[in-house]
N, C-alpha and C positions, 0 to 999 in steps of 0.2 A: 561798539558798532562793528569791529574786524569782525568780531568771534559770534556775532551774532548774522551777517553775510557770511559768512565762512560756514554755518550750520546752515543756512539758507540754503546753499550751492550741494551740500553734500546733502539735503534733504532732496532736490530736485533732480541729481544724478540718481540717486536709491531709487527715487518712484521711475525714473527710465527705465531704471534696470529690473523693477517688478512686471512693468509692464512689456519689456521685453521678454520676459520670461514668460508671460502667460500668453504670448502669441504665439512664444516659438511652433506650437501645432497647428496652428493655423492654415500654412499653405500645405501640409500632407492633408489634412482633412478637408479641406477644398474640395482635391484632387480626388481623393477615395469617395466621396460625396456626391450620389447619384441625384441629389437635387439641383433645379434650376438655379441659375446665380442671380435672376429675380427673386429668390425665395428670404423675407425678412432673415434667415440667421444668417446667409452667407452675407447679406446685407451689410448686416450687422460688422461683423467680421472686417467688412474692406473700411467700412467706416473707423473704427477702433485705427486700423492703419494706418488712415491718414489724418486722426487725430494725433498720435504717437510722433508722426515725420511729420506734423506742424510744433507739436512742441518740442522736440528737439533741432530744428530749426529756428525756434525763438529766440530774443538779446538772451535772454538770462541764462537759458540751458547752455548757448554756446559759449558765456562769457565762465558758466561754471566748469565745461571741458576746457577750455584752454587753461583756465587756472589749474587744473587736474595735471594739465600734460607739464606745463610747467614744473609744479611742483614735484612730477615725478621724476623730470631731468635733474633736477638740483637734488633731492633726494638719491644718494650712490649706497644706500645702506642695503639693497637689492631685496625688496622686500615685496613678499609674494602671497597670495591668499592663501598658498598648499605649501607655505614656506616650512612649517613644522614638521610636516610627510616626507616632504622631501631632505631637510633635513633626515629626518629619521631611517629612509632609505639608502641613502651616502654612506651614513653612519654606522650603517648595518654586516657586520662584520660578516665574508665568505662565510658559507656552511662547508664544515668539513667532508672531507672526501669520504666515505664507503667504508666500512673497518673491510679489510683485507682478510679471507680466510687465513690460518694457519698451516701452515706446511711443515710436519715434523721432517727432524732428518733423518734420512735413512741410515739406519746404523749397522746395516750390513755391510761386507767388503765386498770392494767393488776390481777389476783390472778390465785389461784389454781384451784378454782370454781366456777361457776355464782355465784355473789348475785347480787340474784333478790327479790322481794316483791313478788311477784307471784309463787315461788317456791312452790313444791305441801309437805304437812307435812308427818312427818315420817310414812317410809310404817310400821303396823304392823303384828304380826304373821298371823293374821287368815285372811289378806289385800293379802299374799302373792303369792297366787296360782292364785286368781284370776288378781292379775297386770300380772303374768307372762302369760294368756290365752288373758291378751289384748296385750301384749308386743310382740310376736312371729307373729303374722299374718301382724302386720306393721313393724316388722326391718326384713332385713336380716339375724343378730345375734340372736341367738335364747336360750332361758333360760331352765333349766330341773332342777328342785328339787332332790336333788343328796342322797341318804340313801344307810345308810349301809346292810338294810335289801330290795332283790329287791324284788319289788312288795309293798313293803309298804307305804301306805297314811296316814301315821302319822306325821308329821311337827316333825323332831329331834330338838333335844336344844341342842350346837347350832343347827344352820339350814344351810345346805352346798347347795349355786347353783354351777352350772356349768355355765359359757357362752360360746360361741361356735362361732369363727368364720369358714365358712367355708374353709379351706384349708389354714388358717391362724394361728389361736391359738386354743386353749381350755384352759381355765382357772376356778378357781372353787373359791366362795368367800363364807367366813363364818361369820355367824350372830348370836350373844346371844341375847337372852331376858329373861325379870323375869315373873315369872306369876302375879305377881301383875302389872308391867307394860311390856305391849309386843311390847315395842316399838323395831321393827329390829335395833340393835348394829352390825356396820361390825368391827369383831377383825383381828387383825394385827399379833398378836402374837400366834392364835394357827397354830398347824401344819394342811398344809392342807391334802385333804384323795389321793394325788398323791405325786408321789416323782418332786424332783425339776428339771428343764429341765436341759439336757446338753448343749444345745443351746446359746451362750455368749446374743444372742438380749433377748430372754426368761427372762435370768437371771436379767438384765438392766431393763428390763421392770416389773418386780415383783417388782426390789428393789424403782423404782422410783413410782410405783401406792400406794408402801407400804409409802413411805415420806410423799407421798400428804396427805395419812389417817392420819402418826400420827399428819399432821397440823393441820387437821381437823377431829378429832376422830368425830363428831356430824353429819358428813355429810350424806344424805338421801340416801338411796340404788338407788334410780332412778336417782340421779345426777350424780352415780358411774355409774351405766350404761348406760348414756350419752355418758361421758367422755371412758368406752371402746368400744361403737360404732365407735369411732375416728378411731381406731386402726386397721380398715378396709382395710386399704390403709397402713399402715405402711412397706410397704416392698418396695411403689413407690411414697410415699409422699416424697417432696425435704422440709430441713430444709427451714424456713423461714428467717433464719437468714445469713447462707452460701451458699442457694439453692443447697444443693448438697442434693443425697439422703443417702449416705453412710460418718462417717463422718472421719474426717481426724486419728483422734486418735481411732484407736481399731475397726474401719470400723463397725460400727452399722447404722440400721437405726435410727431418730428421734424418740427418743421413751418416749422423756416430752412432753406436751402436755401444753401449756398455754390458758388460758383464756382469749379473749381479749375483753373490753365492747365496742359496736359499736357505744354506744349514746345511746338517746332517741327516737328517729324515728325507728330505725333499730335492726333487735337483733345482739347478738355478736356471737364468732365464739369461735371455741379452733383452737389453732395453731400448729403446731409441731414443733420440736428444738431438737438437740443435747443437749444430758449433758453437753458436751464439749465448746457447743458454746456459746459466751458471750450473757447474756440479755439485749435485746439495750430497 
């Protein structure tokens, strides 16, 4: 007698739930329904409604959900109609990330600054005015002999240029010599005749041109200003190492500069790189 009650109850929730299902369009179609609701189908329609909420209001339907609900409190085995799917989705192991291009390494030598055989010898003081009247008419960046006195054509000791990109930077680099030899020395350590920028990329960029010198205290003023010609494009060169142009840590542009040799047929190039980014 259980198991034939028991098939009873779950035979009368089923037919609920058929005919819950075949209503469900029932109130959008109403609604979209340019017919009178005097008209037999809407009729129709409201009656099934309230055939449906008297029989689920009856003893037996209700005595069959409460046995449901119970049963499903006692029952802790958490069992679900989409139990399978959703297992299956749980289950579902991440999809791998992207394969990564490859990036050979670059098997050329690389430093801070040409060496070359052909590099021109150190500029000296009295060499100095006139590089900088050949140097202005062929770059872009342009050089001015910087004094504390304006108007004055006397070479200070030190000796402060300015270089100047347009609409880029201005920076100023100082230079000792001794009068017995006037070979231009660029120092690192005195203070220069402007204060320091508030600019984060400014600041990075002082501190990295100031690394390169102490590697190479001996380096020629013309090979410095080479290497800040570079820095022309610094605001829309892409690192060559993550092609980005901003870099991920501290959003600066590329503001090292490497040396790369191209061979012997060919000349080499400087690169740009993030501090941040590994040297391949």
């Amino acid at each position: 007698m259980a198991v034939e009650r028991l098939s009873s109850m779950i035979s009368s929730l089923s037919d609920i739930q058929s005919r819950l299902q075949q209503l469900r369009n029932a109130p959008p179609s109403l609604l979209k329904s340019s017919m009178p609701f005097s008209s037999p189908s809407i009729r129709h329609d409201f009656q099934q409604l309230k055939e449906l909420a008297d029989t689920i209001r009856s003893d037996s339907v209700q005595e069959a959900l409460r046995t449901a609900t119970n049963s499903e409190r006692a029952d802790k085995s958490d069992l679900n109609r989409n139990g399978r799917r959703e297992t299956r989705k749980r289950r579902r192991p991440p999809s791998p990330d992207s394969p990564q291009p490859f990036i050979p390494y670059d098997t050329r030598s690389s430093s801070l600054f040409p060496v070359t055989s052909d590099e021109p010898p150190a500029l000296r003081a009295h060499e100095l005015a006139g590089y900088i009247r050949e140097f202005n008419p062929t770059h872009s960046c342009k050089l001015h002999i910087w004094t504390r006195i304006p108007g004055s054509t006397q070479l200070g000791n030190p000796a402060v240029v300015r270089f100047t990109i347009r609409d880029v930077l201005v920076c100023y680099v100082t230079m000792a010599y001794a009068p017995s030899d006037p070979v231009l020395v660029i120092e690192t350590e005195k203070k220069s005749p402007h204060s320091q920028s508030d600019f984060l990329v400014y600041q990075s960029l002082s501190q990295q041109i100031a690394k390169m010198l102490q590697s190479h205290p001996r380096v020629s003023f013309q090979s410095l200003m080479n290497l800040m010609c570079t820095y022309e494009g610094i605001f829309i060169d892409r690192c060559t190492s993550c092609e980005r142009v901003l870099s991920a840590e501290g959003h600066v542009p590329p503001v090292v500069r490497i040396w790369l040799d191209a061979g012997k047929d060919s000349k080499g190039r400087w690169e740009p790189r993030h501090a941040s980014c590994p040297q391949t």
